[in-house]
Structures are given as structure tokens and as C-alpha cells.
N, C-alpha and C positions, 0 to 999 in steps of 0.2 A: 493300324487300321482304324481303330475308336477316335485316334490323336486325327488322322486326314477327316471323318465323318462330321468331327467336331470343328473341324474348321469349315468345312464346306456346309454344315449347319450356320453356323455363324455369318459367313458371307452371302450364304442367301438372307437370313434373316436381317444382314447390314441393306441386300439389294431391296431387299423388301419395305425395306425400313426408308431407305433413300427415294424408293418409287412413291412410299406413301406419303414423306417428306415433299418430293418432288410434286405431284401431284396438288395436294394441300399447297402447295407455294405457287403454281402456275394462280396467271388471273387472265379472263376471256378478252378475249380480242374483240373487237368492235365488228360490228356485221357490215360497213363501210369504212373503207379508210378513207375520213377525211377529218378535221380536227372538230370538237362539238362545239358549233356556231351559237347553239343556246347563253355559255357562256361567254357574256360578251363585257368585260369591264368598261369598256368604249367606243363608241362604233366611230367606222368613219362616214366624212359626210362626203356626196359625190354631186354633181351639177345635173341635167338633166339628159345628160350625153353620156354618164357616166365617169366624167372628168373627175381626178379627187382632187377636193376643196380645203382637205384636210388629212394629216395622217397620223397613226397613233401606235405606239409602241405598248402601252400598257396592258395589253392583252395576253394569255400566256401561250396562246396559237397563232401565227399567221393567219389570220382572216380574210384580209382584203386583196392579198397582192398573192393572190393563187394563180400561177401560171402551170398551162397544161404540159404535159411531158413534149407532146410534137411543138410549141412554141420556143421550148428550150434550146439554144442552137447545141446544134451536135458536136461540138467541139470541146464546149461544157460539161455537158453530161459525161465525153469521154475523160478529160481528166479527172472530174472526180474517180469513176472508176477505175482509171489507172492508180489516182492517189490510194482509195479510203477500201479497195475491196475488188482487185485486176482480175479475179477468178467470177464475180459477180454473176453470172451466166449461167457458169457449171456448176456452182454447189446449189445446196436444197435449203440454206438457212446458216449452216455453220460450215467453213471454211477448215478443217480438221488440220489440212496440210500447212495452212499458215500459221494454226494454235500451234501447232507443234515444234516449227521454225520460233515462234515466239518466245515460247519456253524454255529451246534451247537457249536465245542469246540473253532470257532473263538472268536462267540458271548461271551462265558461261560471267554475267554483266553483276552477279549480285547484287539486281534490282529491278523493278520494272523499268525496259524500253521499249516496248511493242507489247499492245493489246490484240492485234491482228481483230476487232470486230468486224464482222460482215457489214455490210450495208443493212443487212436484214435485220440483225441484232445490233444497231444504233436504232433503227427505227422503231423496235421492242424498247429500246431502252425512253425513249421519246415518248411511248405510250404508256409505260412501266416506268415510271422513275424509283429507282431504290439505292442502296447503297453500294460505294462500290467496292464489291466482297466477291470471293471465288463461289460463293454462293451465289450471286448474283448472275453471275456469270455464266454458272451453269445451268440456271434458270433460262435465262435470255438465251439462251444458245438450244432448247426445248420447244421456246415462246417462236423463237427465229425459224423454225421447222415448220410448226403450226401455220405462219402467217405466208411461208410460202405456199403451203397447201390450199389457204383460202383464196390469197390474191396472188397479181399475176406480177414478172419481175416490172413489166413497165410502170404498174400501180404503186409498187413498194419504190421504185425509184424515185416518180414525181412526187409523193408524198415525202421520201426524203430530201429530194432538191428545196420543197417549196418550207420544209419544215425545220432543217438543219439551224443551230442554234448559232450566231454570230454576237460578239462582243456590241455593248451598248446596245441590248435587248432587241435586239435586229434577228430573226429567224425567216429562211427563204433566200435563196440566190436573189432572188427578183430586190429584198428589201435591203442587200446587203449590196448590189449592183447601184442602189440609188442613194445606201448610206454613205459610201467613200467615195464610188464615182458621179453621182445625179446622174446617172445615164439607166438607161435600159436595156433588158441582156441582148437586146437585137442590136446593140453599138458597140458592144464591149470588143475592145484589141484583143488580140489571142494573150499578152501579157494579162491583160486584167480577166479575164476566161481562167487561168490558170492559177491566177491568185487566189480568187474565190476558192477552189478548189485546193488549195495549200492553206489557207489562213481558219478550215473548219480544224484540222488537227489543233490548232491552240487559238482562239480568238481573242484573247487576252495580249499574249505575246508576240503574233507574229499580224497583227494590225498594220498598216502602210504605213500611218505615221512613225510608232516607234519601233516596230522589228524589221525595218526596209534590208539590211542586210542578210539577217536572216531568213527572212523570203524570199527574197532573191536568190538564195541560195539553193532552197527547197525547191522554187521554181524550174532555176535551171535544174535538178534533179528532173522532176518530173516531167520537162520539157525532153533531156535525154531518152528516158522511158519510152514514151511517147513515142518519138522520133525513133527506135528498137520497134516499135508495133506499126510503124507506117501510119501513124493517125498525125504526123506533120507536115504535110508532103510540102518541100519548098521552103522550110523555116528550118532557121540554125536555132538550134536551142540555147547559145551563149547569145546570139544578138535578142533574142526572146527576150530573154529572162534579163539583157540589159534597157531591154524598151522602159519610157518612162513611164511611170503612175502617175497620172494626173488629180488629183485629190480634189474634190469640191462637194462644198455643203448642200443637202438637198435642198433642191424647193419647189415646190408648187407652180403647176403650169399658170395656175392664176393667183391674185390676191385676194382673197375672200374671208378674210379673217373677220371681222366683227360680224360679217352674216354669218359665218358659224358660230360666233358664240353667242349671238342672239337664238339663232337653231338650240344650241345645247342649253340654253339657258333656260328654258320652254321647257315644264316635267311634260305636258300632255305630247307635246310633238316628240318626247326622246320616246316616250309610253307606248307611243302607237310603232314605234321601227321593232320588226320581227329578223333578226336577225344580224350581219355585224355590219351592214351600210344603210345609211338614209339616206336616199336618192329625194335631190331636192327640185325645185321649181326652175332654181338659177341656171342660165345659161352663159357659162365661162367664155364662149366665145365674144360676145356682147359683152360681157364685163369685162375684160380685156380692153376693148376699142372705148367702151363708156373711161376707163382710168384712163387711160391715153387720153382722151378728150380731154378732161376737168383738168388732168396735172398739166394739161399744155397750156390752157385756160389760166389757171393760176398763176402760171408762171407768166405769164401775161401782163397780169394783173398784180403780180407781187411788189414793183415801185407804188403803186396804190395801197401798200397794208393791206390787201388782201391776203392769208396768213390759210386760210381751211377753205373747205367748200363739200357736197356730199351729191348723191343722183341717188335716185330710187327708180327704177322702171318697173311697171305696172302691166300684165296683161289682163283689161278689166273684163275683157268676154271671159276669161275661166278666172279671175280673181286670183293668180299667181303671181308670186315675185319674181320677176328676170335679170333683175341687174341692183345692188348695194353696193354702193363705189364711195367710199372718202377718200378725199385727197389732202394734200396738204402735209400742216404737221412739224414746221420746221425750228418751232420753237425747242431747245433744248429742256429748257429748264420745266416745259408743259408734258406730261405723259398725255398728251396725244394719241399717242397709238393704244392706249385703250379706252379713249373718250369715241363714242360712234356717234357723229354729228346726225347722223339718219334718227336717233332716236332723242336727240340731245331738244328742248324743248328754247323755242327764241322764236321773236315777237313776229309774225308773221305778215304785218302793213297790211298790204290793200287787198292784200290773198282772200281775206276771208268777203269783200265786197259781194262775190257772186251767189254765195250762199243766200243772204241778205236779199236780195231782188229775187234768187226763186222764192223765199218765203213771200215776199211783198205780191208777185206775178202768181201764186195760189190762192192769196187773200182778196184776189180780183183786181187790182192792178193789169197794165198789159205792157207790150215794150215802147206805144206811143205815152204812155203815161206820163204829164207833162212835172216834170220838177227843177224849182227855182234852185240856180247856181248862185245863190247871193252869199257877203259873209254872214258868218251865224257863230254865237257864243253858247256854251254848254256845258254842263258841271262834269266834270271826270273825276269821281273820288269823291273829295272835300273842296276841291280846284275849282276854278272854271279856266276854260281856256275855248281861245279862238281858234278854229277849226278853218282852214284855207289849202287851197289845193295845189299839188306841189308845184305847177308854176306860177304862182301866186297870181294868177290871173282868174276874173270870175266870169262866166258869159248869158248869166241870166236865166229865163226857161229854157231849159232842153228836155228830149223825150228821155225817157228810162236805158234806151239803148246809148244814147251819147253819154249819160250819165256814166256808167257800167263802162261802154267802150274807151272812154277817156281816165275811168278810173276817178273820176273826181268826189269830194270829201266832205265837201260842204250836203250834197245832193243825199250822199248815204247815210251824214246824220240825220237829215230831216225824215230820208226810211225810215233808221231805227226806231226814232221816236213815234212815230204811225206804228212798228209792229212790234216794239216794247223790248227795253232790255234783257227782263227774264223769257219770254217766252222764245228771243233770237237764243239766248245762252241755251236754253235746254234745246231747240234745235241744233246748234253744235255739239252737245254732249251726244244727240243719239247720232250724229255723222263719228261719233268715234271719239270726238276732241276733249280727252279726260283730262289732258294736263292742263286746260281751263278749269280749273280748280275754286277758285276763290268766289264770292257774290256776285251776284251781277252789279250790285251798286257800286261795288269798288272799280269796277271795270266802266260803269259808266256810259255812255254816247261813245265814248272813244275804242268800244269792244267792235263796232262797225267798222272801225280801221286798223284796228289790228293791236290794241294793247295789253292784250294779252301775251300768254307761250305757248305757243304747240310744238310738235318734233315734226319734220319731215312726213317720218313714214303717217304719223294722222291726217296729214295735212292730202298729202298724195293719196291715201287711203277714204279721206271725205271727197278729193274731187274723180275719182271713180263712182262713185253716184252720178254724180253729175252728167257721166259719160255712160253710166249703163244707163239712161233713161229715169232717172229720179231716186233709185235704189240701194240701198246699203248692204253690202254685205262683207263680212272678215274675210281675210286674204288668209291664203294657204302657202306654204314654203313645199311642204312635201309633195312629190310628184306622186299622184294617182291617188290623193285622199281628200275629198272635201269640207270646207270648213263645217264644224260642228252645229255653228249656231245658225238659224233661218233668217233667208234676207228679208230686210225690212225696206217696203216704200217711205220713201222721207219727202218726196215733193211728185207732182203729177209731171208724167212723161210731157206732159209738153209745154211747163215752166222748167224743167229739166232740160230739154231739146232747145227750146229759143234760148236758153241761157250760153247753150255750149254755139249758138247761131249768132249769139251775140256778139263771142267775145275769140270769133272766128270770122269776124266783118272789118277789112282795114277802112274802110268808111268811120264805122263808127269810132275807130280810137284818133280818127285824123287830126283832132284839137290838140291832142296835148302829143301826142304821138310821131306828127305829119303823115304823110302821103308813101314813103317809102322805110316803115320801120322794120327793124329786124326783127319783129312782129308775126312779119306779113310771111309764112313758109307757103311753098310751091303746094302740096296737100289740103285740103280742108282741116284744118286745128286750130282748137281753140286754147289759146294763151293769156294765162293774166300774170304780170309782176307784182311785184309788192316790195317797198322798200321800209325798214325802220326807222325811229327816230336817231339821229344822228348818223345816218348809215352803218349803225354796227350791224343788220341783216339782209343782205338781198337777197330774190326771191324769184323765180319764173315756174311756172306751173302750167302746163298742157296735155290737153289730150284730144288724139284723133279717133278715128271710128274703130280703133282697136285696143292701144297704148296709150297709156298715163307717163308720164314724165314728170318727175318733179327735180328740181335743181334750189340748193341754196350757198349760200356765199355768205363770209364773215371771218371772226376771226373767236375761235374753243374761249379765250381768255378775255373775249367780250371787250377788247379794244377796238373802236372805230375804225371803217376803210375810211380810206378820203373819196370821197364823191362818187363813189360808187352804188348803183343802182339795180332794179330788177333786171332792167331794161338795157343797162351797160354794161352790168357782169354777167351773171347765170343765162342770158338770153339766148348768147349766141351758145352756150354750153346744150342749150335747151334745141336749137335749133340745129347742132349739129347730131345729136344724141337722134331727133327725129327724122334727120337724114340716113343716118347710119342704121334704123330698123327700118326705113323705105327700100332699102338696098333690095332685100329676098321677097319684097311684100310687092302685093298688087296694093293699090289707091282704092280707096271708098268714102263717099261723103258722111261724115257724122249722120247719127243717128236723128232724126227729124219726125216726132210723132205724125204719123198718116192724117190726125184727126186737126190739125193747123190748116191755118186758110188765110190767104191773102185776100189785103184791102189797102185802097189806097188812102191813105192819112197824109193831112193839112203838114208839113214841115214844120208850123211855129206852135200851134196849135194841140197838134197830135187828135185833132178829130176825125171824122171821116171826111173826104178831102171834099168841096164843093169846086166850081167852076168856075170861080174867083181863084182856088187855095195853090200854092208850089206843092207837091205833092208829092207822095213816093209811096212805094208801096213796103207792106208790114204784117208781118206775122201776126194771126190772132189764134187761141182757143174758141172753140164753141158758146156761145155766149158772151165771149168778152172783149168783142167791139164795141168802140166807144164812140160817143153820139155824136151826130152831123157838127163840122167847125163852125160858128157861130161868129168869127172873127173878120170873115174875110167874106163879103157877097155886095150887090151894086151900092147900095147905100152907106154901107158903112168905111169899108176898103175897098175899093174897085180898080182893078188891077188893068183895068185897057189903058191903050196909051192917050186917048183925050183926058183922060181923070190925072192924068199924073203932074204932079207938082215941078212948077218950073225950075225949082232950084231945093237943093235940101242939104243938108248939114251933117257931118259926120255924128254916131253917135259916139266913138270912141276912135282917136283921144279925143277930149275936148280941150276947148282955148288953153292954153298955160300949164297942161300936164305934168305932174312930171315921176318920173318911175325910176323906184329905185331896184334895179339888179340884186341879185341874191349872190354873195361871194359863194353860198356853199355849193351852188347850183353851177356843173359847168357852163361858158358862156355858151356853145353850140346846143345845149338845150332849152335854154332862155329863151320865151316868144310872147308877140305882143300881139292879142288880138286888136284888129282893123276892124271898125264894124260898120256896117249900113243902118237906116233905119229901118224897123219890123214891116214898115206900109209899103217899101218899095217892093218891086217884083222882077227885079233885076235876071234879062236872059245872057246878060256878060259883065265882068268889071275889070277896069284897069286898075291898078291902086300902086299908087305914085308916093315915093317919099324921097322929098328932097329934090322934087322934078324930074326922079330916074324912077324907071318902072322897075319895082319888084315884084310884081305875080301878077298872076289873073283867074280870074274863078266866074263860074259857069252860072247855069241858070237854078235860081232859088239858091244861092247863098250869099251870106250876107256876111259872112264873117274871112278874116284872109289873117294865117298868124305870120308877122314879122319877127325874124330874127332880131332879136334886139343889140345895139351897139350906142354905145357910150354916146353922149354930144347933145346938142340941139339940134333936131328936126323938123321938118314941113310934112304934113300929112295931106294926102288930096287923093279922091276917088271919081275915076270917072264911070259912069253905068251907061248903058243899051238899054233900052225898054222894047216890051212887043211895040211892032208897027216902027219900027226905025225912032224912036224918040231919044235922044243922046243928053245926060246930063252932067255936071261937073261941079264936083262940091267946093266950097270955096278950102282954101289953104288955112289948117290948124296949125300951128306952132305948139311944141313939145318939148322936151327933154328928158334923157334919159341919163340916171347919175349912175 
């Protein structure tokens, strides 16, 4: 009797012992099940639709690709629980009658073949990781009680679906659906449904690629089962389990790589994401059709050496990013694909022109403001060199608008020099443009045409001023947060507005441009090119009353295109890019400050027109009309047809010209201005070369650009005057080499 008391003392004090054991070894269950999002080694990044741009396994929880229990298809969910736990329903946590079956065939096997865990206690063990001991076990099997009494089975199961651990740090059906198949669990075949659900027992060894026998074999296993519980109706379990596996690497709906790691490269932008996704600014849809465009484009252009090219899209009413697109890339020998042209810094040409005239149109300037197209010589550096425009033709006074619209080079050094090299550089600096780095003396007269380097995105990011009405401000990537620092006015809303009215006028680019350039888009936008020296950079830059567009063209390795242009290559990239956001948008005219006002201005002059003058009408600010033309009234020019001169003389060409062609220039852009002289007041002209008529031009102009071609020619203009007076200039002799 002492011998029984003594043992029944003992075995309560062992259960006592074990409970207090037990106890002291249990750890709390979290008062949600879901993984703690706090802990984020990486987030991912998503487009503004929720798209991911990016995906990241380094994390020690599924994060991102959390799918809810009723998304799951139901065919899934059942074989796991035919596989890993077919009682799942009726027990409270621990499964007693399979431990026991288990034990049997360890004992019978001498050695572990079946762990029988519940579902319950894998997902203790998920929360609880410890080692694996019959302690553990018996723990987990305590924990697995507990968390059925907290949460419900469909809680415990989608946290197991979404969190089950797959080889190649893959955890979640969802991540393990898109690691071997790139699909999603709403495409998966009942073969690959089933796999998923065979391949958590060992994810190491029965992976598609190298256990394919052996999961197949489990397969059909569990496809039998199945088909025993009526959850196959209509499917052989042998043709199942011989269906093929289709293997493919994942990838991303879009390509957005160098914007994510411009995004992750950013501490302040990783700083502010609360959680494990940064939802950004970018729209994957549009970035999609933006690469489509440029790699068609390039490819285009690729007998040209054209080799890269990049797009940036701008939304400048909220200052966000929409679209970072590079293309290209086919150099082997170049790593490319980590070079991002968008930030990459190269010589921007004639891009930076507009800036330059709104400082000049602040300084009181206006866009009649008359400036000589002559040639002109000028120190750049140490250098001097002669500055001439790129179709080496010069056409004398024109207003500030012809100037700017034709892009021409000689007219922007004679700006610089009126509004000074330092003080143009530190107005780039505060547009953003930091990678202009160096003195202004080194850069010189030649900083107005572009001899410098800027990247894209400053470049796109100063002419969003331009477009919000004179105004700077930093651009945001993350969706729903605004940039930190306060916008700054950089030019007055209405040297701002006529600049973007300037260079949104196919009149005004018609010199160097002509009459139908691809220029000209069906919207109100305003577009400037810019080419480098050599053509190693082309360039198109617009923006309408919403979006910025910027496009460039070249080659990462700074090898030369051959003749390629702002205007030849990125333009039409520019012009399809801005077709392709008119799609979902309504139309609206650029922004035009209220406080402008028209006047009519002298054509040669740029004064306020008098009743002698060819006249047109022109933007002014308040105060900065300029004073009555002085050139054109009865005495001096008198434009009736009794005053006019019986015969008159071409001023260009004159007698024995002769013109030499540019090989680098293709010949379809090559043109010769025709010109009248400034007295006449021409209401028609014919202009004849070679005694066959090429063109005709209207009332008050004087100029007509001829295609040029090789040879000796005859030059002759005939003019209309008011009151029917007809005249016919005598025949110049020319040649073109």
C-alpha cells in the first residue's frame, strides 16, 4: 500500500512537474493572426493601381501576396487538407487518432515516417519556431488547442495557405503559384492545384524541376484520395497526375526596374513607407504602351546607330511621376541595364533655349522683341568659336518668337550676353539643374545652346515650371504624399505662359521647321528639340495643359547617331507618347495667364503696328508693349501701290552665289531662304527657280525656304501689291555645291 501511494505521489508530482514545465514552455499567441508587418527587411513597390513593380523574397513573412481564404479556389484548399490534415474540421488542434497511427508505423518502421501535424500545429510551429524534439511537439500540440479556441478554422487555414514555407524562400500558395508557374491561383490546372499541395511535405525535394517523378507519384496519391471523397468529379487521378507542368520563371506585369531602384535608392522616400508596400505615383498601364513605343522607335532607328533612348512622363498639376521607360541596350559588352539614361547627365542642345527667353521676357523684353539673326563669334572656355544655326542659313531681324520658334543660335547667344552668363547658370541651378556643375566661364555663350550636361528627369522636371505657370517644385513618386520642400516661383506666369504659347505656334517654328512638322500635334503643346554636337544626344521635350513629356535619344557609350535629330528621332516618340495619354483625357488649352493682352505689332519691326506696317497680332504683359514702328509710315516706307518701285531686286541669293550643302545634314532638311526686300509689302508671291514655280506665300512675307538641290540655278520672284500692281524681279544666277 506505501509501495502504490509512493508511486501515485510521484506521478502526480512528475504531472505537476510537467504542467509547470508545460506551462513555463507555452509562448502567447498573437491577438491577430496575421504576420507582423512592422518587420519589413524590404518592401515591395507597387504602381498606382496597385500593380507590383517589384518583388522581394527577403522578408521572413509573406507580406505582399496575401490572398483571402474565399479567393483561394476551392479545389486547393481541398487538397491541402486531404494532403497535410483530412480530419482538419473535426479536431480542436491536435489530431490524437493520426499521432497514434503515427507512432504505430514509426515504432513498426524504426524510425520517423509520419509526423501526423495538424494543420493547427504547423501553423504554431510557423509562429513558434523551436526545435524539432518530442518536446516540441508536445508543446505545439497544447499551442494548437489554444489557437483553435482563439481563431476560427477558416482564419487558421488562410494564414496557413498564405504562409506555408516553399523552397527558394518562396512562403504562400499565391508566391509559390507564381515562383514555378508565373501564373495565379485563379489559372492553376487541377495538376498544378495539387502539386502545391504535395510539394509543402518536402520543398527541397519534390520541387518540379528535380523531384518530377516523385511528385507525380504523390500526386497521383492524393488525386486517388480525393476522388474516395468525391472532391474530383469527372477527373481520372492517373491522367491528373500525368498532366504536364509547365515551368516558367516569374515576371512582372511591367518593366520598371531602374524606377524601383531609383525609389529604393531614396532613404527619405524608403523612410516615409509604413508598412511592407510603397505604393507609387507610376502607372503600369502607360508604362507598358510608353516601352512599346520607344523600343518600336529604336528599332526604327537602329541602322542609324541609334543604340538607347529613355521617356520620363510628368503629371505637373500634382508634380508626380507616371511613366520611366529606357529602352535599348544591345550592346553586350555595356552593362546597360544598370546604367538609367533617365538620370544619366548629356548635353541637352537647344532644350535649354526657352528657359533663357523667359529670363530675357521677365527682364522686360517681350515676344515682339526684335533680334539680329546674323553670324556672331564668341569665346566658349578658352576657344572662340562661330556660333551658326543648324541650317546654316541666317535671316536677319526677327521677333523673339521666330527666334525661340525656329530655335535658332546665333539670336540666343546675343540673349545670353544681354542677361549674363552667371546669372542664366544660377537660374538653372534653381530649375533643379545640379549636374551643371562647373563655372559659368567654362561653359561660356555656348551654356545658351546646350554645352553643358543635365539627366533627363532635371531636364523634364525644369520644364514642368514652365508648364505650371513659372513655378518649381520637386516631384513625388509616392502616391498620397507631397514633396517636402515649398514651391518656388522662378519666372512670372506670363513669361511662363507665352513661352509655353510660343513654342505651341507652328507659325513660329515655319523657318527652319516648315509648314507641316511633326511638331505640329492635333492638342495645344508645346514642344522644343534639341540636338548635340555631333549627334551624339537627341532631344524632344513637351508639355500640354496637364503632362510633361520628355524623350531622349543616343547612344549609354557616347558613340555618335548618324543624322539624327530632336526632330527625326524622339519627336515622333514624343508625339506618340502624347497621343497615347489623350486617349482617356479630355483636351484643354495650355495655361495662358488672364493678365496678357493683345496688340497688333509691325511684322519687321516688332513695334506697335501703324497703317503703313504688315502686322499681326501678339501677346503682351501689362506694361510691356513696345512703342509705336517708326519704320514703316508715308514718308519713309509707304506701302500704297502708287509709292512702289517699278522693279526690285532679290535680296537673297544674290548675283553668283553660291552654297555649299552640309554632308552631315540630311538633304530633305537642307533649305534656302528666298527673300524679298524689307520695303516691299507684298499681298502674294510666286517664287520661281529655274523658270518652274516652287511655292507661293501670302501677304507680308518675304521670305519662302527652298529645298535645296545640287547644280546651277535661276532665282526670280514675282509679287502682287495692294491695288493690283504686279512686279517681277530680274533673274539671279546661283549655284548650289
Amino acid at each position: 500500500m506505501k509501495r502504490l501511494r509512493l508511486t501515485l505521489s510521484i506521478l502526480l508530482g512528475l504531472a505537476a512537474l510537467l504542467a509547470v514545465a508545460t506551462r513555463i514552455g507555452l509562448q502567447p499567441l498573437p491577438e491577430r493572426l496575421a504576420p507582423d508587418s512592422d518587420d519589413v527587411r524590404r518592401v515591395q513597390v507597387r504602381d498606382r493601381h496597385g500593380i507590383p513593380l517589384s518583388v522581394t523574397y527577403e522578408n521572413d513573412w509573406n507580406l505582399q501576396e496575401i490572398v483571402p481564404l474565399e479567393a483561394i479556389p476551392q479545389l486547393l484548399r481541398q487538397a491541402f487538407v486531404m494532403a497535410e490534415d483530412r480530419r482538419f474540421y473535426a479536431h480542436h488542434g491536435v489530431d490524437w487518432r493520426a499521432r497514434l497511427h503515427a507512432l504505430w508505423q514509426n515504432v513498426r518502421a524504426f524510425r520517423a515516417v509520419r509526423g501526423a501535424s495538424t494543420i493547427s500545429e504547423q501553423t504554431v510551429r510557423m509562429l513558434h519556431p523551436r526545435p524539432r524534439t518530442l518536446w516540441s511537439r508536445w508543446l505545439e500540440g497544447w499551442e494548437a488547442q489554444c489557437l483553435e479556441r482563439r481563431f476560427s478554422k477558416g482564419q487558421i487555414l488562410e494564414f496557413y495557405l498564405n504562409q506555408v514555407p516553399y523552397s527558394r524562400r518562396r512562403r504562400g500558395v499565391a508566391q509559390a503559384a507564381r515562383g514555378w508557374f508565373d501564373r495565379d491561383l485563379s489559372t492553376l490546372s487541377p495538376m498544378e492545384m495539387l502539386a502545391l499541395a504535395v510539394m509543402v511535405r518536402a520543398p527541397a525535394r519534390l520541387n518540379p524541376r528535380e523531384g518530377g517523378d516523385d511528385l507525380r507519384r504523390r500526386v497521383a496519391l492524393l488525386a486517388a484520395s480525393m476522388q474516395q471523397a468525391g472532391q474530383l468529379p469527372g477527373l481520372d487521378p492517373l491522367e491528373l497526375a500525368a498532366a504536364p507542368l509547365e515551368l516558367h520563371a516569374p515576371t512582372l506585369p511591367v518593366a520598371a526596374g531602374h524606377f524601383v531602384r531609383f525609389l529604393t535608392s531614396e532613404g527619405a522616400a524608403t523612410a516615409r513607407v509604413r508598412g511592407p508596400r510603397l505604393d507609387t505615383t507610376l502607372d503600369a498601364s502607360l508604362q507598358a504602351q510608353v516601352q512599346t513605343i520607344l523600343d518600336t522607335r529604336l528599332r526604327d532607328l537602329k541602322g542609324r546607330d541609334v543604340g538607347d533612348g529613355a521617356v520620363l512622363v510628368l503629371d505637373h498639376l500634382r508634380g508626380e511621376i507616371l511613366a520611366w521607360v529606357n529602352g535599348g541596350g544591345d550592346d553586350p559588352h555595356l552593362a546597360e541595364s544598370m546604367i538609367d539614361a533617365i538620370l544619366t547627365p548629356r548635353q541637352p542642345g537647344s532644350t535649354l533655349k526657352p528657359f533663357l527667353y523667359a529670363a530675357a521676357l521677365d527682364q522686360g523684353w517681350n515676344a515682339a522683341t526684335v533680334i539680329d539673326d546674323a553670324p556672331i563669334s564668341g569665346a566658349v572656355g578658352t576657344g572662340l568659336h562661330a556660333f551658326r544655326n543648324y541650317s546654316r542659313n541666317f535671316y536677319g531681324p526677327l521677333r523673339l518668337r521666330e527666334c525661340l520658334g525656329n530655335s535658332l543660335n546665333t539670336p540666343a547667344v546675343r540673349t545670353i550676353e544681354k542677361i549674363g552668363q552667371q546669372p542664366f547658370l544660377d537660374l538653372l541651378h534653381r530649375l533643379g539643374l545640379s549636374s551643371l556643375s562647373r563655372p559659368a566661364e567654362v561653359y561660356g555663350l555656348g551654356l545658351a545652346l546646350g554645352n553643358g550636361e543635365v539627366s533627363l528627369l532635371e531636364l523634364t522636371r525644369a520644364y514642368a515650371a514652365l508648364a505650371d505657370g513659372g513655378v518649381y517644385r520637386p516631384l513625388t513618386a509616392q502616391l498620397g504624399t507631397a514633396p517636402p520642400e515649398a514651391r518656388q516661383r522662378i519666372f512670372s506666369a506670363e513669361s511662363a505662359s507665352l513661352i509655353g504659347d510660343i513654342l505651341s505656334d507652328p507659325e513660329a517654328r515655319r523657318l527652319e521647321f516648315g509648314r507641316g512638322s511633326v511638331l505640329n500635334l492635333p492638342l495645344q503643346t508645346a514642344v522644343k528639340t534639341g540636338t548635340s554636337t555631333d549627334y551624339c544626344d537627341a532631344w524632344s521635350i513637351g508639355f500640354n495643359h496637364r503632362y510633361v513629356v520628355g524623350v531622349w535619344m543616343g547612344n549609354l557609350d557616347r558613340r555618335p547617331m548618324r543624322d539624327v535629330t530632336g526632330a527625326a528621332g524622339p519627336a515622333l516618340v514624343l508625339r506618340s507618347v502624347f497621343a497615347e495619354l489623350a486617349r482617356h483625357q479630355e483636351g484643354a488649352p495650355l495655361f495662358l495667364s488672364p493678365r496678357l493682352m493683345t496688340l497688333n505689332v509691325c511684322r519687321k519691326s516688332g513695334g506697335l503696328a501703324g497703317p503703313y506696317c504688315s502686322s499681326l497680332q501678339e501677346w503682351f504683359a501689362p506694361g510691356g508693349q513696345p512703342p509705336p514702328c517708326t519704320e514703316h509710315d508715308r514718308t519713309s516706307t509707304p506701302a500704297l501701290p502708287d509709292a512702289a518701285p517699278a522693279t526690285f531686286a532679290l535680296v537673297q541669293p544674290t548675283e553668283g552665289l553660291a552654297i555649299a550643302s552640309d554632308p552631315r545634314i540630311p538633304d530633305q532638311l537642307e533649305s534656302f531662304a528666298l527673300e524679298l526686300p524689307a520695303d516691299l509689302a507684298p499681298q502674294a508671291t510666286v517664287w520661281r527657280i529655274d523658270g518652274a514655280v516652287v511655292g507661293r506665300s501670302g501677304a507680308g512675307e518675304w521670305r519662302f525656304l527652298w529645298p535645296l538641290r545640287r547644280g546651277p540655278h535661276r532665282a526670280q520672284a514675282e509679287v502682287s501689291l495692294a491695288g493690283g500692281v504686279r512686279l517681277r524681279s530680274p533673274e539671279v544666277t546661283f549655284i548650289v555645291k
